[in-house]
Structure formats: C-alpha cells, structure tokens
KEGU-782468 format. One record per residue (C-alpha): residue number from 1; chain; x, y, z. Coordinates in Angstrom, 3 decimals. Layout:
residues N
R num chaine       c1       c2       c3
R NUM      A        X        Y        Z
...
***
This chain:
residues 509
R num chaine       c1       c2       c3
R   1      A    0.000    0.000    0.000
R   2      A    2.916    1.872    0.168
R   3      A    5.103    0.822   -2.130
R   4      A    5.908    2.943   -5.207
R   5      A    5.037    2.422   -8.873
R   6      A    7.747    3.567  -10.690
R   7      A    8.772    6.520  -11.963
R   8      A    6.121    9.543  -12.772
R   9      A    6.199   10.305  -16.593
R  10      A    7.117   13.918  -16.784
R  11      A    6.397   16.568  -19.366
R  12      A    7.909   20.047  -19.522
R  13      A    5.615   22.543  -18.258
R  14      A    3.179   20.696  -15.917
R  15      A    5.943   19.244  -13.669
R  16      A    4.544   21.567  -10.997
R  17      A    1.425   21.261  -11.475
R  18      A    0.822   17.707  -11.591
R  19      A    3.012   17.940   -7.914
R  20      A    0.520   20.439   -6.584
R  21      A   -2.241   18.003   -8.082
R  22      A   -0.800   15.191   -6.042
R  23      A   -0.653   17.194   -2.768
R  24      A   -4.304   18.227   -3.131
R  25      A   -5.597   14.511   -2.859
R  26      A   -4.380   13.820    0.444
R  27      A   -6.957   14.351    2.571
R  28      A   -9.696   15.641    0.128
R  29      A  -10.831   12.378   -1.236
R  30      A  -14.189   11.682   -2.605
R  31      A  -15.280    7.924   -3.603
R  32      A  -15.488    6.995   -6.688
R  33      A  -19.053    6.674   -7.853
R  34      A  -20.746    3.506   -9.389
R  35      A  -20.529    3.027  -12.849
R  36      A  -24.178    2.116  -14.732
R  37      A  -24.277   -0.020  -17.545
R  38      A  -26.765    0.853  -20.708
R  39      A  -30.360   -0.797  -20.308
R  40      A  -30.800   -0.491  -16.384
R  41      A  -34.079    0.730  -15.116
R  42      A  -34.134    4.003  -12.825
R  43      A  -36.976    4.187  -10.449
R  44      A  -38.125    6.771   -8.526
R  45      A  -40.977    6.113   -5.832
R  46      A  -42.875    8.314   -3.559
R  47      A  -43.739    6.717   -0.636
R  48      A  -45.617    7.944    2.971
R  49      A  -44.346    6.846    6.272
R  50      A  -45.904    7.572    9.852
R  51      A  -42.782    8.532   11.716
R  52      A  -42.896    8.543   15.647
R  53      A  -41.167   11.842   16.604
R  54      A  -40.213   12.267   20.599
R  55      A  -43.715   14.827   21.012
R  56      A  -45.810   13.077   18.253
R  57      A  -46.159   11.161   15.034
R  58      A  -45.627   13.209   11.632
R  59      A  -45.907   12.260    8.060
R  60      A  -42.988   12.504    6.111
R  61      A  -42.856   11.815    2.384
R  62      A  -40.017    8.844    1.061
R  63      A  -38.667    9.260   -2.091
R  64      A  -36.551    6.507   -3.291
R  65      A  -34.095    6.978   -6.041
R  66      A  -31.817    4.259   -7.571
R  67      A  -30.758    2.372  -10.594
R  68      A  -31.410   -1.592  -10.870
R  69      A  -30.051   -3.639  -13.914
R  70      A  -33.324   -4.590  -16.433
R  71      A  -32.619   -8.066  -15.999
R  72      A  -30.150  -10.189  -14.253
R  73      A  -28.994  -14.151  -14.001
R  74      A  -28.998  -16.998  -11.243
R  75      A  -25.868  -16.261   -8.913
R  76      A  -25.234  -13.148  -10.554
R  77      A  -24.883  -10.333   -7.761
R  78      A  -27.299   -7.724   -8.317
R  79      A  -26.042   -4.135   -7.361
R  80      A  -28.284   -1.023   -7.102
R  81      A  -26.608    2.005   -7.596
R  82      A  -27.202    5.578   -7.266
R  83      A  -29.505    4.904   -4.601
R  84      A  -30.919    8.429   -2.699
R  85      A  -33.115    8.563    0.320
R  86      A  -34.957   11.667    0.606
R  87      A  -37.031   13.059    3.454
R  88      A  -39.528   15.563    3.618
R  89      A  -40.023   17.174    7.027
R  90      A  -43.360   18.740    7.273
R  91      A  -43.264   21.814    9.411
R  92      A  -44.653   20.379   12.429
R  93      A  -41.630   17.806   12.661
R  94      A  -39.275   20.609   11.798
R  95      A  -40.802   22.674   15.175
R  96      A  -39.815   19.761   17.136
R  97      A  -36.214   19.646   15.952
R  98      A  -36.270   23.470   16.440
R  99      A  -37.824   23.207   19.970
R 100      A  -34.166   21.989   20.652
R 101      A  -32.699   25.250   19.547
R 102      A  -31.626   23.598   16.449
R 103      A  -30.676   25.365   13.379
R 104      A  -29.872   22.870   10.605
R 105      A  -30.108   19.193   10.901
R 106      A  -28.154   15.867    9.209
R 107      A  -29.781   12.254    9.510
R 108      A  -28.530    8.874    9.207
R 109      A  -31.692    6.401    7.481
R 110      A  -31.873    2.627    7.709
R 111      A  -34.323    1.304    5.062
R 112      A  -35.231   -1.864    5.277
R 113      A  -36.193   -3.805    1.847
R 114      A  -37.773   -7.224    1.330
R 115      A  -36.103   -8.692   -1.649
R 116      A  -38.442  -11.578   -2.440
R 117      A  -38.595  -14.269   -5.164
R 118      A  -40.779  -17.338   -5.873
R 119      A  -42.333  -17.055   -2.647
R 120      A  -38.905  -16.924   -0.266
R 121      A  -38.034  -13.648    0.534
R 122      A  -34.840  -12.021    2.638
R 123      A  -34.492   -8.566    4.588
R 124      A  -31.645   -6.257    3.411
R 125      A  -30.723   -2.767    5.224
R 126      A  -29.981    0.364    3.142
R 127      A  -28.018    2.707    5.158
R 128      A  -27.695    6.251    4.043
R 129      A  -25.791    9.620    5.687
R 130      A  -27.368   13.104    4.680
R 131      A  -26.134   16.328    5.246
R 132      A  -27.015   19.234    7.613
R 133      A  -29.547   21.083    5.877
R 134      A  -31.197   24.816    7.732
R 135      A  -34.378   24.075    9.300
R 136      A  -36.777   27.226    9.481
R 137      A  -40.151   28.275   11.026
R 138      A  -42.084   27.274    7.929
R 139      A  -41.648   25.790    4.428
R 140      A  -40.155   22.071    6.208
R 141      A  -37.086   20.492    5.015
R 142      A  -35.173   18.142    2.718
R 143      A  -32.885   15.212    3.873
R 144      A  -31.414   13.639    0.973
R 145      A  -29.420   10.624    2.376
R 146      A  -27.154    8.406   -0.065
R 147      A  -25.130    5.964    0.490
R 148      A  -23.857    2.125   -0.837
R 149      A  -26.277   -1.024    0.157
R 150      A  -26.217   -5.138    0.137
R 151      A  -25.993   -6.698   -3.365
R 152      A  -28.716   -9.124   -3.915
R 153      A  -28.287  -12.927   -5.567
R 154      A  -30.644  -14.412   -6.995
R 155      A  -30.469  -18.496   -6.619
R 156      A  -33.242  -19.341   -9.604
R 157      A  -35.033  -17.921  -12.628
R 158      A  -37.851  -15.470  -11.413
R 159      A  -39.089  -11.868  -10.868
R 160      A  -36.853  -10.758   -8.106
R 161      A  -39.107   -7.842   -6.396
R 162      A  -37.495   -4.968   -4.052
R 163      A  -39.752   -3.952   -1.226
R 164      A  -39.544   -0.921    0.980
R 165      A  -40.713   -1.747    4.797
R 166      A  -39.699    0.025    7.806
R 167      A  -37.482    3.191    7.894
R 168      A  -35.373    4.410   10.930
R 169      A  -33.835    7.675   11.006
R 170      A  -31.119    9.116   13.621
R 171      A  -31.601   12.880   13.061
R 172      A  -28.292   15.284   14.042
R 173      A  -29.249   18.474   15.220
R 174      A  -26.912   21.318   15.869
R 175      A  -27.122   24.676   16.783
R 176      A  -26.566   27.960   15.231
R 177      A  -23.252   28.100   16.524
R 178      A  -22.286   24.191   15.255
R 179      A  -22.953   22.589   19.065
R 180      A  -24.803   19.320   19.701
R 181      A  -28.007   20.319   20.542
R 182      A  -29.523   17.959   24.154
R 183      A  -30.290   15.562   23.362
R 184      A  -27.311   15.227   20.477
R 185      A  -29.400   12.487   18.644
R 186      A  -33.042   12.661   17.632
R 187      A  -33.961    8.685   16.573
R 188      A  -37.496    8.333   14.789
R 189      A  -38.912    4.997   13.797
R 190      A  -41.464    5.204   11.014
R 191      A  -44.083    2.982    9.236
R 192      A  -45.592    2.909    6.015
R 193      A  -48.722    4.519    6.017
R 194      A  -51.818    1.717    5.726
R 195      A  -52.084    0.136    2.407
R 196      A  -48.950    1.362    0.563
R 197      A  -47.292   -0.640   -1.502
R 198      A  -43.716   -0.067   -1.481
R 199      A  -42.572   -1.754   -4.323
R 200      A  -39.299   -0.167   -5.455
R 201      A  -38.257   -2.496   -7.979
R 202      A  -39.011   -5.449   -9.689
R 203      A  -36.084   -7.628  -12.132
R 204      A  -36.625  -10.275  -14.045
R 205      A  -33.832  -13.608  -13.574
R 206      A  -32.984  -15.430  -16.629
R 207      A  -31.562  -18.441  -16.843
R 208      A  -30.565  -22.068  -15.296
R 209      A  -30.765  -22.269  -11.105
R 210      A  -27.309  -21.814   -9.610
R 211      A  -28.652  -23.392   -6.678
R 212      A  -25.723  -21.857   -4.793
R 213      A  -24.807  -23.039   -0.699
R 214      A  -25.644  -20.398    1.241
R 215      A  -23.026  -18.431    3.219
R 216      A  -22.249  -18.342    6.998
R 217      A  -24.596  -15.736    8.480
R 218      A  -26.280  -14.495    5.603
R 219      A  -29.464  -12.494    6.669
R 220      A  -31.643  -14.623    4.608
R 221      A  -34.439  -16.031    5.343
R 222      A  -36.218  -19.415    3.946
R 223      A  -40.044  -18.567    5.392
R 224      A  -42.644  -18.403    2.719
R 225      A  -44.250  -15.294    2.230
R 226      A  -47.820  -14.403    3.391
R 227      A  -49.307  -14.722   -0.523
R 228      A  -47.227  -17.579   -1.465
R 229      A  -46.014  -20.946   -0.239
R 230      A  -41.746  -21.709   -0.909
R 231      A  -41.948  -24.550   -3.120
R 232      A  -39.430  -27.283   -1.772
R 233      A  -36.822  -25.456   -4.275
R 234      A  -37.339  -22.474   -3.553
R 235      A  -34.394  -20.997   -1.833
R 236      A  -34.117  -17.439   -0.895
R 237      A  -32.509  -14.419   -2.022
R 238      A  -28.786  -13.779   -0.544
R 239      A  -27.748  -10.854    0.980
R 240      A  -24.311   -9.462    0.719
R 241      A  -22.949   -6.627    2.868
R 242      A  -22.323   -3.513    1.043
R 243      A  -18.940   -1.782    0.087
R 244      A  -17.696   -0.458    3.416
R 245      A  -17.097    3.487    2.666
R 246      A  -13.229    3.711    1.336
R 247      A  -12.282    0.330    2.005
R 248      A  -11.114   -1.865   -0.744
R 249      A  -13.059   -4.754    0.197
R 250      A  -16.366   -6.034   -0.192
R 251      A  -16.833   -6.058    3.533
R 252      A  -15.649   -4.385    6.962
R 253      A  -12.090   -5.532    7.676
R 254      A  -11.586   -8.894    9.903
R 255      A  -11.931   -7.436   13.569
R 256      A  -12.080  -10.891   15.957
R 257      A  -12.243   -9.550   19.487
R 258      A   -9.754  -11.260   22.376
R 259      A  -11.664  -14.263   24.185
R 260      A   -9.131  -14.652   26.728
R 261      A   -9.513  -11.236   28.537
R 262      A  -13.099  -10.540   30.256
R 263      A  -13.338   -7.225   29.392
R 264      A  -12.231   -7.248   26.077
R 265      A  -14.072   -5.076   23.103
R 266      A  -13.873   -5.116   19.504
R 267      A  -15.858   -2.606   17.296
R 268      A  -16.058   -0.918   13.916
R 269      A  -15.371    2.808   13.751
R 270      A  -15.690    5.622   10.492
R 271      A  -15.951    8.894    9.470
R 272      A  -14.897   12.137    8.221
R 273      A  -12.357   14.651    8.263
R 274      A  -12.510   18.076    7.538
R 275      A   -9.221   19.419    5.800
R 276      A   -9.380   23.535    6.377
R 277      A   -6.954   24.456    3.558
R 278      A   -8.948   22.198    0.722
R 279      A  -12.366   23.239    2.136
R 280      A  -13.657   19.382    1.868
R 281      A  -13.787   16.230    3.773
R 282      A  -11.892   13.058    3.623
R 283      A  -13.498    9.993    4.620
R 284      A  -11.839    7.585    7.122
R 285      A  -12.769    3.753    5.826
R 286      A  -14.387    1.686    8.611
R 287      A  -11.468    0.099   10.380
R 288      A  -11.121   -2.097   13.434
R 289      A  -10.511   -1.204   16.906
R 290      A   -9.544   -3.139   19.604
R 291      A   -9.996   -2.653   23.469
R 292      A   -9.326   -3.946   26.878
R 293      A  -11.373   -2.305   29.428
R 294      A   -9.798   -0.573   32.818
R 295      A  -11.456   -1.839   36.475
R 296      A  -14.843    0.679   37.158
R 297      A  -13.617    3.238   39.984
R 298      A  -16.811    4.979   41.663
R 299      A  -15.593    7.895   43.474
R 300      A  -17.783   10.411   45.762
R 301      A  -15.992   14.059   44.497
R 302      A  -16.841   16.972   46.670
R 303      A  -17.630   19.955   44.135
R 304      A  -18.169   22.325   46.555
R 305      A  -18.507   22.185   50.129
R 306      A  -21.103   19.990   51.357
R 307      A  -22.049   19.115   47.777
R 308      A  -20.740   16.053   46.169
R 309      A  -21.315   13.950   43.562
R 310      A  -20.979   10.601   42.127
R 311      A  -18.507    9.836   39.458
R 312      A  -17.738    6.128   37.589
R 313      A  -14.502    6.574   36.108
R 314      A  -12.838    4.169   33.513
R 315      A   -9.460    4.302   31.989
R 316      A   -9.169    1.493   28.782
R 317      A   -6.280    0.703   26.497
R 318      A   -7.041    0.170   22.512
R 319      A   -5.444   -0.329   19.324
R 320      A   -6.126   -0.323   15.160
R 321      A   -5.969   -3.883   13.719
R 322      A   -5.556   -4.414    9.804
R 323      A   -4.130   -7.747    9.269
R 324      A   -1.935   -7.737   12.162
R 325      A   -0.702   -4.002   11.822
R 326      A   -1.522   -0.740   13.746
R 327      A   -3.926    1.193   11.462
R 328      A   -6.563    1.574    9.367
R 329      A   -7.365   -0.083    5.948
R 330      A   -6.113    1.380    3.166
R 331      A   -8.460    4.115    1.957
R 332      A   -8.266    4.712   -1.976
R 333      A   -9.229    8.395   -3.349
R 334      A  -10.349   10.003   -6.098
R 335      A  -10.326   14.437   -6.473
R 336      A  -10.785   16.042   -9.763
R 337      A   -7.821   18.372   -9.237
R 338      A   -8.575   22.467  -11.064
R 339      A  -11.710   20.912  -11.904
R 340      A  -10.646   18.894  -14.464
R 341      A   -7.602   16.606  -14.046
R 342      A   -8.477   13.406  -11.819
R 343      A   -6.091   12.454   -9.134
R 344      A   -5.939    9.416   -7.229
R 345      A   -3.734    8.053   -4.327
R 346      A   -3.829    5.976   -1.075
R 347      A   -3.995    6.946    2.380
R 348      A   -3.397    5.087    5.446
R 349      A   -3.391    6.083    9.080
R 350      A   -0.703    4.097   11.303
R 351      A   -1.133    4.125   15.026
R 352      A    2.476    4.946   16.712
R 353      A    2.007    4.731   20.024
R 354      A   -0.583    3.402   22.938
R 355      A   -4.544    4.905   22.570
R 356      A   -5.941    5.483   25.989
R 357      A   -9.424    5.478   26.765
R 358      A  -10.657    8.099   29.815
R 359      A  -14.298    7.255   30.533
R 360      A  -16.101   10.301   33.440
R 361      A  -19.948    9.403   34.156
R 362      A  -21.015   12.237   36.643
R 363      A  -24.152   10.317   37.727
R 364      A  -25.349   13.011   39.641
R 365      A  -25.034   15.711   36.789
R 366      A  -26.871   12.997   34.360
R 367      A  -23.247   14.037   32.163
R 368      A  -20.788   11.654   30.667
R 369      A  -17.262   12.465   28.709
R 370      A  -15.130   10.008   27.118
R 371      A  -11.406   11.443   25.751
R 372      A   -9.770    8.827   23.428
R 373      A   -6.077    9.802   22.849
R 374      A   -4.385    8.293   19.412
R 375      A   -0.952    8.795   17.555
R 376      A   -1.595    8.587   13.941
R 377      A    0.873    8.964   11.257
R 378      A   -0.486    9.613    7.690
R 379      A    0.743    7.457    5.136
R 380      A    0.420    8.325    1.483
R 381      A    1.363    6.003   -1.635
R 382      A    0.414    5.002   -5.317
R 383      A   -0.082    8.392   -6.410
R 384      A   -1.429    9.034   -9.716
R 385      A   -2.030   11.640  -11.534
R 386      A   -4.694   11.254  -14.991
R 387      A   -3.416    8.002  -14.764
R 388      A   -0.084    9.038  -14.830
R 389      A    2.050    7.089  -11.729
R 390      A    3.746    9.636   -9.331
R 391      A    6.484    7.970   -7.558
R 392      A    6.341    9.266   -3.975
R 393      A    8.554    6.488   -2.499
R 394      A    7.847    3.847   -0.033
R 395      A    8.007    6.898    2.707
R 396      A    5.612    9.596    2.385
R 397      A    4.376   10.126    5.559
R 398      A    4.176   13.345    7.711
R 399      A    6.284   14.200   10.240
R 400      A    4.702   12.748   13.460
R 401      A    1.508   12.245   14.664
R 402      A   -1.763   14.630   13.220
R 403      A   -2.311   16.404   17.435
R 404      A   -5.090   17.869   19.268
R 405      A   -4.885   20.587   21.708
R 406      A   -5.379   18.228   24.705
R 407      A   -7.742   19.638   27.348
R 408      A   -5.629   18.254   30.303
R 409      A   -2.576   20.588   30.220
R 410      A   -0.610   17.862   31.395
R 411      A   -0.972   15.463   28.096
R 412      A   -0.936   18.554   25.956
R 413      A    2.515   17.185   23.916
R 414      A    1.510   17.126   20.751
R 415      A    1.766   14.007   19.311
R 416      A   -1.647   12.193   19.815
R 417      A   -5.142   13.160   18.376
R 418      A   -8.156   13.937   20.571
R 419      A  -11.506   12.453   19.785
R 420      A  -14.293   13.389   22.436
R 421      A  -17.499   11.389   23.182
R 422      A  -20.057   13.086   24.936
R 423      A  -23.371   11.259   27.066
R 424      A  -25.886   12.910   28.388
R 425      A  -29.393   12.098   30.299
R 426      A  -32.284   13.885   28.729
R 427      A  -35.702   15.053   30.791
R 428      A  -36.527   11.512   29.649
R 429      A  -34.184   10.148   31.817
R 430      A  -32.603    8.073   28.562
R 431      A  -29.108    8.722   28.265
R 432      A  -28.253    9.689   24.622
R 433      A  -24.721   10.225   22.821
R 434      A  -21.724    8.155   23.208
R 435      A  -20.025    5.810   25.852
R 436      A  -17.478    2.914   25.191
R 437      A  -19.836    0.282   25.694
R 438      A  -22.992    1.419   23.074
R 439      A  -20.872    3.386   20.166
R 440      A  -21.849    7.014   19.257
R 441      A  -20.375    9.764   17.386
R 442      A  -16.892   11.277   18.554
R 443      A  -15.420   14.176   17.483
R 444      A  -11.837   16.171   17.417
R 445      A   -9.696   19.047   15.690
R 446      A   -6.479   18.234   14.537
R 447      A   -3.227   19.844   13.425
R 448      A   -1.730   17.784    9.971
R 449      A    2.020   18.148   10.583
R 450      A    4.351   18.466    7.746
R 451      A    5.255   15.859    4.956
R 452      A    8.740   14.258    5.073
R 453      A   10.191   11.526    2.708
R 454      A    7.845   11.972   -0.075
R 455      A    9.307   11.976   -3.623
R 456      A   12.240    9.822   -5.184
R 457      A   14.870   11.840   -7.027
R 458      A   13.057   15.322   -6.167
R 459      A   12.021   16.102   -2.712
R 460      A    8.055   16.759   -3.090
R 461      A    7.332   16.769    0.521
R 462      A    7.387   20.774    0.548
R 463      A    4.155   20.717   -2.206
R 464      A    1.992   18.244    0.223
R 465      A    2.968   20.451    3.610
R 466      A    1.742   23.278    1.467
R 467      A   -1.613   22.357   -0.058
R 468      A   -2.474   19.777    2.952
R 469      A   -0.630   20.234    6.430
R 470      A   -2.190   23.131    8.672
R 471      A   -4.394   23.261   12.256
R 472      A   -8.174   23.503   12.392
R 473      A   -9.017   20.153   10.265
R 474      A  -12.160   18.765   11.780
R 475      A  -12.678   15.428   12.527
R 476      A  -16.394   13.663   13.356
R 477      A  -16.023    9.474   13.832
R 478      A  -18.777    7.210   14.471
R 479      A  -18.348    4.415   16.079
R 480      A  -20.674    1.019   16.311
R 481      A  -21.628   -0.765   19.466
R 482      A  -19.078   -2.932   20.370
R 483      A  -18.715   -6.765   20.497
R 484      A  -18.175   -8.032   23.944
R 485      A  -15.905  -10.872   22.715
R 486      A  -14.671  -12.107   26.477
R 487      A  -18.356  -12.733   27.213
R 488      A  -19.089  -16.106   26.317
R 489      A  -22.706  -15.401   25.901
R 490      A  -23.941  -12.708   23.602
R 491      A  -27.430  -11.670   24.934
R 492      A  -28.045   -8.403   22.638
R 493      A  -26.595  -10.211   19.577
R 494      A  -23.808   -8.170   19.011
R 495      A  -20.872  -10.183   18.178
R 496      A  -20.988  -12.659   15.064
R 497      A  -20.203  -16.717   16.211
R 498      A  -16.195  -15.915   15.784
R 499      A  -16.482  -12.956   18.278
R 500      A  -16.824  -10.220   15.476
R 501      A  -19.332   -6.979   15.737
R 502      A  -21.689   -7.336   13.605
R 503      A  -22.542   -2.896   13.510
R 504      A  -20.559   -1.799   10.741
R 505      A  -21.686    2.216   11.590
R 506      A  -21.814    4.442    8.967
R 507      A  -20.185    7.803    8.596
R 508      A  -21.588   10.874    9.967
R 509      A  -20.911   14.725    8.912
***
C-alpha cells in the first residue's frame, strides 16, 4: 500500500502542477461513484411513512431513487446504484427539531427492503448519511441521504421484487453556533402509512438455477411469504454486505475480538475529516478497533462544600488492527484536481504509540465524557495523476503524529489526536450520545504536521505540507456498538459466532 510504482512520466511545463495536483488529494478524497451499464431501469418512488417523533407522530414523504439492472442471471450479484433517500419534514416535525434550539439538521436512514422471489423472501438494510440542511419556522425540510447497500443474488429464474418496509432515522441536530443540541441524537422509527405498496423495484432472472450453498450468516431467510407458499426449491434471495465506505473490500475488515480477557471489546469505527486548507472532507474507511477495558472506579468528588457527587470513572487501552498491523485499511481516493484533471492516491493512518481510553460518568449531573487519545501517522502512496504514476517512495508520511490541543494541560505534547465522546441524560431520563460500551459519534480538531520523505529523485514533501498540512481540520467518527468478545454469551446479539461486531456504523458529517 505503500510501495511505489515507478517513476512519474514527466512533461515540460506541468511538472509543478501535476506535484501540486498530487498534494491536493491527500486528505480531500471523494469515492469513486458507481458506474451504470446501458439498459438499467431508474426508479423513482414516492412513498408515505408515519414517523414517531419524541412529542408526536408526523408524516414525512419517502422518495426513493436508484438504478437496478433490467434483468439479471442466477448467482449473478445484483447491485443497485445511485440509490438516494430523501425526506420531507413537514413543518410540524421541523418545530420539534427546532424546539431543541436547532438550526440545521443531518440524519442517518436505515431502510429496510424485502427482496423476495418465488415465494422466499430475505431482509436487506440500506443505510444512508445526509447532510445538515437549515431548518426554518415554515416551508419544512429536505434530507437527501445516499449511500452504498447489500448486493442481492438471486439463486433461480424469477421476478426478483425490491420492497420498501420500515425506515429508521437518527436525526443530528446542531445549533446555530455548530454545538450538539440535548439531546445530540433525535432517533425516529417510522411505518408505512396503511395500504402502501412499497414496491421499489421489480427484475426479471434469466436463466438455469445456480442453486448456490448459502453463506455463513447471511441475513436470509427461507419462510414463505404471506401470498405464497416456498416450493421445496425455492431458496431465498442472498444478501451481501455492502462496500464499506473507502475500504477496498467487499466487507468491513476482519476485527475478531480477544476471548481470553473478560473485558475485552472489539468494534467498527468511520468517518470524516474536515481538511481547512482544501475546504472538503476526507473519509476515514471503517477500520477495526480493539480494546481492553480498565477496572470501574466509583468515586464520591466533593464539588463544593457539602455538595458532592458521584462519578464512575474508567481508563481502557485500545489499538487499530488491519491484518496484524496498527492502522486503518487502506483508503483509496479520487479528487478532480482544477476541476478537471483526476487524481488518485492511497492513504493510510498508522497508530504509533498506545490509545488510551478516559471514561467520566457524573451520575449526579446525568453528564458523561469520554477522551480517546491516538498517535496517527499519515501514510500516502500510489499516487497518480490522470493516470499518470507519481512515484512518492515507499516513505511519504508526515512528520509525526496529526495532534489535538489536549484539554488536560498535562498530556498537551503534541503528538496524539483527541476524539471526544459526549453522554448525556435527557428530561426523559434516557441517556443519549456516546459511551465505550454502546458506540456514538466522537469528534476532534487536529493539526496535519508536515510531509517528510515523499518523492524519489526530487524532494516533493514541501508541495503536500503546502496544499495539505495546517491546524483547524475537523474530525467527526462514528463508532458502532461494540462486540463483547470475552463474554461467552452474547445476549443483545452483538458479536458474530467468531467474536466479530456485527454494527458496521456508517459515517456521519
């Protein structure tokens, strides 16, 4: 991932330019987007869902965009693309977001689809992140979500039908000035309204059975379906996860938790980050993190005299696993550079040094804070630019760890990001936001140090610290609930039989 691919094929005149291109792509990637072949069917369908918001239902309209091939074979994967999510907030569920002092909003959507075909049928998720959008008194609001979603195989000849069902949404309200509103998270659950249809899709499978084995905890179900009996044949649709965002996998990286410590953790983590001097956002593939939980300490803190309160305090130790090295996967990018000339590279983040966890649940306050510290080195390798190789060497990295001002003044070094969770008990009495043990968003600033050791023949480390490295870069990180792989048993289903997570969270803004 970091090797280099020979040397970069220069012509006079845009040797500086395609350097500068180069440096751009660092941290400013944007996914490539999925390419359509001639003769697929678009669909676009308007559905109505009840949704349950905290101080009353609301109707919001459902309109499903995406792009399905016009006809597919047995054990042929079948890949919507282009798929879109949007909401439409009446004003009445816009005053309740408001009511929070809210002035824009971003949601996270689960759709759930029944993909069904000769009478067996299988559920499939279709996650999507939309961006804050400015929520007013009156006209409502727009929530377009996108985002990649399971491929579907077909195991025999037969309409395949796509199904919308239930829809979930996580709204993100902030305030004017960019702070979590309380609570942080608004989550709806909504229902179609009585006798929709839902039918997004229908494609018709060609050809002889494949009569494929199905795979180790595929979501798939063999039940027949209310309006028509499975004949003994029939076997049901597979579902395959989708893409994780900027990984170059089909699936989350391997992430098996430690079943010889008690309080060992293993979870799935993503997200963005902000880079001030491009004016975009780089997104961080899901990668693996691994945890050993500290001993609880419950300590009785006198705030003031006479007045104390009750504090559960946690310290943790963690670490990045990719195939048995400190980081994240490999996350490959793609950034039309002056508009026009596409530039691509690799990034990786290496973990140089311990992560600490610091866990503070002031009980009495209803207030949580969680401070993980991480060294991360940036990594940067198989630069091209319009196809053209840039050799960069096997070293391009930046100088030390991308740093956080640390709010302890004692850790403030320099040399470790800052990623703070934040948990909080509403009027409700639910506690909402993030702690170790359920997930939850996180977020940091960081400084991006210099570049060292890029270039072979030419120092072009000077051209990346220019256009990349700088303080103020943003960083927001979701992570999933964690597997509790030293617990033998796994009540709320949240490990896979080979102590994996199974919530692969997806990136917030």
């Amino acid at each position: 991932m970091r090797s280099a691919r020979g040397p970069a094929a220069w012509r006079p005149g845009v040797r500086a330019r395609r350097s500068v291109a180069a440096a751009v792509v660092v941290l400013a990637g944007v996914g490539p987007g999925t390419g359509v072949a001639h003769g697929d069917q678009r669909i676009t369908t308007e559905l109505t869902y009840s949704c349950a918001f905290p101080a009353g239902a609301q109707p919001v309209k459902v309109t499903v965009g995406a792009r399905f091939p016009d006809r597919a074979a047995p054990g042929v994967p079948i890949r919507a693309a282009e798929v879109s999510t949007a909401l439409t907030l009446p004003d009445a569920a816009v005053a309740q977001l408001t009511a929070l002092h809210a002035a824009t909003t971003g949601a996270t959507t689960r759709l759930t689809t029944r993909v069904a075909q000769n009478g067996a049928f299988a559920d499939a998720s279709w996650q999507g992140t939309a961006p804050s959008v400015p929520l007013g008194s009156t006209g409502g609001a727009v929530l377009t979500a996108t985002g990649e979603v399971p491929t579907v195989t077909a195991n025999s000849p037969g309409d395949l039908t796509v199904t919308a069902t239930a829809l979930a949404i996580d709204f993100a309200p902030r305030t004017a000035q960019g702070g979590a509103t309380d609570p942080a998270t608004v989550p709806v659950s909504c229902t179609p309204a009585p006798g929709a249809d839902g039918l997004l899709a229908k494609v018709p499978v060609t050809g002889a059975s494949s009569s494929p084995t199905p795979s180790p905890g595929s979501s798939a179900s063999s039940r027949p379906s209310p309006d028509k009996e499975a004949g003994p044949s029939a076997a049901p649709p597979e579902i395959a996860a989708p893409k994780a965002p900027g990984t170059p996998s089909a699936t989350a990286p391997e992430c098996r938790g430690d079943t010889t410590q008690p309080l060992a953790l293993s979870a799935y983590a993503t997200g963005y980050s902000n880079v001030t001097k491009l004016g975009g956002a780089s997104l961080i593939p899901v990668y693996c993190a691994k945890i050993v939980q500290g001993p609880n300490q419950l300590k009785r803190i006198e705030v003031r005299p006479g007045v104390f309160e009750l504090h559960l305090l946690q310290q943790s130790l963690g670490q990045l696993e990719y195939q048995g090295r400190r980081e994240t996967p490999p996350a490959p990018a793609t950034f039309l550079t002056f508009g026009f000339m596409p530039t691509t590279a690799t990034m990786t983040l290496e973990q140089s040094g311990p992560m600490t966890i610091d866990s503070d649940l002031n009980n009495t306050a209803g207030h949580g804070e969680t401070y993980i510290r991480i060294p991360l080195v940036l990594h940067l390798g198989d630069v091209r630019v319009n196809g053209t190789p840039l050799d960069v060497g096997p070293n391009c990295r930046t100088t030390g760890s991308v740093y956080s001002a640390d709010p302890d003044p004692a850790k403030n070094t320099k040399d470790h990001m800052v990623l703070l969770g934040v948990l909080k008990k509403g009027t409700d009495t639910v506690w909402r936001g993030y702690s170790l043990s359920r997930g939850g968003p996180l977020a940091g600033s960081v400084t991006i140090p210099p570049f060292t050791g890029c270039g072979v023949g030419e120092d072009l480390s000077p051209l990346f610290t220019a256009s990349v490295s700088g303080p103020a870069n943003a960083v927001k990180q979701n992570q999933g609930a964690p597997c509790a792989s030293g617990i033998p048993d796994d009540p709320a289903k949240l490990c896979t039989p080979d102590k994996q997570p199974t919530t692969v969270p997806p990136p917030l803004r």
